[in-house]
Backbone as CSV, one residue per row, in Angstrom:
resi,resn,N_x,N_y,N_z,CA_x,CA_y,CA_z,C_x,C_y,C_z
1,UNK,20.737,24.229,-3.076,20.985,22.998,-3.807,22.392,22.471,-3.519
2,UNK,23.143,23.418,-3.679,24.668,23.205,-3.198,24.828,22.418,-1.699
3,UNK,24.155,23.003,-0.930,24.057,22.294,0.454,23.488,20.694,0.815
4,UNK,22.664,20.964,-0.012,21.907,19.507,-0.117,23.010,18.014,-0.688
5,UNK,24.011,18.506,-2.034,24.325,18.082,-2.739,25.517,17.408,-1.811
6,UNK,26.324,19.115,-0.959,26.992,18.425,-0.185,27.282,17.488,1.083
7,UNK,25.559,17.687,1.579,25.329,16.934,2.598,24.974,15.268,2.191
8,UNK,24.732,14.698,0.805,24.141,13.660,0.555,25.505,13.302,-0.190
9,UNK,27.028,13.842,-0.102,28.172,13.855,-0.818,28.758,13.089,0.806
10,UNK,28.201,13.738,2.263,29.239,12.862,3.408,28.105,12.226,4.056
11,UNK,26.724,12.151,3.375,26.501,10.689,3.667,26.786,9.714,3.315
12,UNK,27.125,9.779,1.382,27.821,8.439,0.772,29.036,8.190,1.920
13,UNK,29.799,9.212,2.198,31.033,8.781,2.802,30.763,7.702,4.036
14,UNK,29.846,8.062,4.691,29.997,7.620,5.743,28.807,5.969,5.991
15,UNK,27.798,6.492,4.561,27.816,4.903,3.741,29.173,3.749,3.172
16,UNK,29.761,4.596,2.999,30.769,3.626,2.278,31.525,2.861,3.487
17,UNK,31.888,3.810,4.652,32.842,3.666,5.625,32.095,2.683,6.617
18,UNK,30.796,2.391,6.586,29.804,1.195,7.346,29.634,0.303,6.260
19,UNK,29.476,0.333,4.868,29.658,-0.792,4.118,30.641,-1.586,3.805
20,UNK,31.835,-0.665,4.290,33.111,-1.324,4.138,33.434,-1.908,5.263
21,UNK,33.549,-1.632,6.201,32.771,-2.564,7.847,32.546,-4.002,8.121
22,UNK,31.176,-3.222,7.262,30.026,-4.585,7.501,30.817,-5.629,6.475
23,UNK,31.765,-5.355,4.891,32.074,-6.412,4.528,33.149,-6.970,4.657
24,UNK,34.003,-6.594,5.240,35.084,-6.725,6.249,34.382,-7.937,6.919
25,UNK,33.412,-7.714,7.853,32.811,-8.398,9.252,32.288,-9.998,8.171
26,UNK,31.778,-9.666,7.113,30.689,-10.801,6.595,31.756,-11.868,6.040
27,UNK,32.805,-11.061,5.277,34.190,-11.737,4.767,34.739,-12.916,6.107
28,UNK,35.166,-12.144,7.334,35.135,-12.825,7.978,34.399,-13.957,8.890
29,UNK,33.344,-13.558,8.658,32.370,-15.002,9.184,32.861,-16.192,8.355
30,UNK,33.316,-16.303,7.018,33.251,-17.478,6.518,34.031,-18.459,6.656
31,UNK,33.639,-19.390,6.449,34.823,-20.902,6.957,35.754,-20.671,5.718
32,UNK,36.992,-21.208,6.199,38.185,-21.349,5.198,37.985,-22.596,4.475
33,UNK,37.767,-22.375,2.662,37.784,-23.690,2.227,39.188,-24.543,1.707
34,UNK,40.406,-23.574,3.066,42.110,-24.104,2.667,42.109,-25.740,3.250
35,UNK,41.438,-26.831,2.462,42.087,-27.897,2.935,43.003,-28.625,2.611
36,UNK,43.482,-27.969,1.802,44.616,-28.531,0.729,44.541,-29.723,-0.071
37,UNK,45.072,-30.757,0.043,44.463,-31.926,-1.309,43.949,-32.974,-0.635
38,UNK,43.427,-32.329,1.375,42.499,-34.035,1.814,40.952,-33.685,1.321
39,UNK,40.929,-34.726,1.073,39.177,-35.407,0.250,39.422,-35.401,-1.399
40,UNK,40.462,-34.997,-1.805,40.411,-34.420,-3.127,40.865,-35.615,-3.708
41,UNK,42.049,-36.405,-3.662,42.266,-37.693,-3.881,41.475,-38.682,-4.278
42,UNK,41.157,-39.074,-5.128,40.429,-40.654,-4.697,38.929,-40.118,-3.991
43,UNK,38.532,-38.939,-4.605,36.875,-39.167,-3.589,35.792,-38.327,-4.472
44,UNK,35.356,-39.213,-4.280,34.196,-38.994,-5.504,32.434,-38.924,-5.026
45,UNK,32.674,-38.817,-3.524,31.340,-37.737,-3.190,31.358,-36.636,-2.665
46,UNK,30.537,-36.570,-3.807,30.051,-35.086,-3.916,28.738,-34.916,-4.087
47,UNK,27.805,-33.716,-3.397,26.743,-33.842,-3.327,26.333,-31.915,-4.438
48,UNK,25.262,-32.525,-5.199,25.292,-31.270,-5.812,23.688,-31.185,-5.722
49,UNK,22.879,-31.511,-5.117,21.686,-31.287,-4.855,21.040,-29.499,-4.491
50,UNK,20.304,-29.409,-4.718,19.649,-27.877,-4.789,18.786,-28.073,-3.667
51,UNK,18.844,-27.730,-2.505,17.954,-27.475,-1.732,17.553,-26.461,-0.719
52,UNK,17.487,-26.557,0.438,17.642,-24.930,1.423,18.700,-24.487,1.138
53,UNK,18.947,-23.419,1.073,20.231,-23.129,0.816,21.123,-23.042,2.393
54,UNK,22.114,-23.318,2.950,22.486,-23.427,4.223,23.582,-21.993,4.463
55,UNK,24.191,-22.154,5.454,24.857,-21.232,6.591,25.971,-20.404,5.320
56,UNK,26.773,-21.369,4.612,28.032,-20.779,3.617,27.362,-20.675,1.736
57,UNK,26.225,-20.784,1.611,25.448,-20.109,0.750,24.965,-18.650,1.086
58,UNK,24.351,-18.317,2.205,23.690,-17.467,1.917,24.656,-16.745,2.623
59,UNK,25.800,-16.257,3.353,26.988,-15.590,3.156,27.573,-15.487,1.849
60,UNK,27.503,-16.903,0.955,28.100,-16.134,0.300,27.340,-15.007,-0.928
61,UNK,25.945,-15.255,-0.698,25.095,-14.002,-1.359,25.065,-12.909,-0.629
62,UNK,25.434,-13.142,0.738,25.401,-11.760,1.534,26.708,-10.720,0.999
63,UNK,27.855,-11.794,1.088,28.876,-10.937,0.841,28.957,-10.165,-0.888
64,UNK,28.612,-11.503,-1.876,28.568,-10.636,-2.937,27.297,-9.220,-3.198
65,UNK,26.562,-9.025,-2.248,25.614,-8.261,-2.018,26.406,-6.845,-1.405
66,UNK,26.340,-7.443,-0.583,27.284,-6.094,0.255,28.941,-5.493,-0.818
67,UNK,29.674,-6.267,-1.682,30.141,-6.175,-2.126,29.896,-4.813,-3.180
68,UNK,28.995,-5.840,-4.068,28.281,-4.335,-5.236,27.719,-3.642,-4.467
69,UNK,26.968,-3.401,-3.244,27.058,-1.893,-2.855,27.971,-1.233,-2.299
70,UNK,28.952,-1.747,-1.948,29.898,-0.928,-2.267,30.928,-0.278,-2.509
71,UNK,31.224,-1.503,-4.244,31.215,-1.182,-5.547,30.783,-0.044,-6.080
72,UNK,29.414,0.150,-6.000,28.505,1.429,-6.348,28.996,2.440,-5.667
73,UNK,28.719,2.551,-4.259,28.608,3.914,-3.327,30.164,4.221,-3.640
74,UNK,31.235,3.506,-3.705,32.574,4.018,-4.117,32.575,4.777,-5.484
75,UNK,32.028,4.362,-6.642,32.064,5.064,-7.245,31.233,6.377,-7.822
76,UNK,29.965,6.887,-6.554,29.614,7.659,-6.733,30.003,8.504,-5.630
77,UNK,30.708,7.674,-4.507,31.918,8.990,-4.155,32.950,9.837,-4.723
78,UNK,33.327,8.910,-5.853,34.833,9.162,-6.738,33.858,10.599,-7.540
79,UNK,32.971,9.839,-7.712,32.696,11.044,-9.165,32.363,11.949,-7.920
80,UNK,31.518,12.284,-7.062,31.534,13.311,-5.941,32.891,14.214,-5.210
81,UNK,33.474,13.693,-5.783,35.131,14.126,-5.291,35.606,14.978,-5.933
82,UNK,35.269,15.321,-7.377,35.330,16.298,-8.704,34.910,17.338,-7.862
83,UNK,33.798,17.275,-7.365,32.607,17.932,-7.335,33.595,19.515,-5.852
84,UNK,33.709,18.234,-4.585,33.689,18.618,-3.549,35.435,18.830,-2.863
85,UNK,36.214,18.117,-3.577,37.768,17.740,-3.579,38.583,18.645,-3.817
């Protein structure tokens, strides 16, 4: 049992160390929304329609996705660290 426990203890690790990666990588796909105060002035379209969702929507569900996992897998490394540390 011990063996098992510790082998599924450096897979989280090495889950965490490709989830942290991958959100690194997804973080960076996204466009910068630094435009500072052009359009903001004086402009009053804006489109708030619900439809496909496009390219900087569904990044940004990817990233908060990838995020809480791992959110999670970090902290069931931490508590695994008692264990194995």
């Amino acid at each position: 049992m011990a063996t098992f426990l510790h082998a599924f203890y450096v897979f989280l690790i090495f889950a965490q160390f490709l989830i942290g990666l991958s959100l690194i990588y997804v973080v960076t796909l996204q466009e910068s929304k630094n435009d500072g105060l052009t359009g903001q002035i004086g402009s009053t379209a804006s489109t708030s329609f619900k439809g496909k969702a496009g390219r900087e929507e569904r990044l940004n569900l990817l990233t908060r996705n990838v995020a809480v996992a791992f959110f999670v897998v970090s902290i069931l490394v931490a508590i695994g660290t008692k264990r194995w540390g």
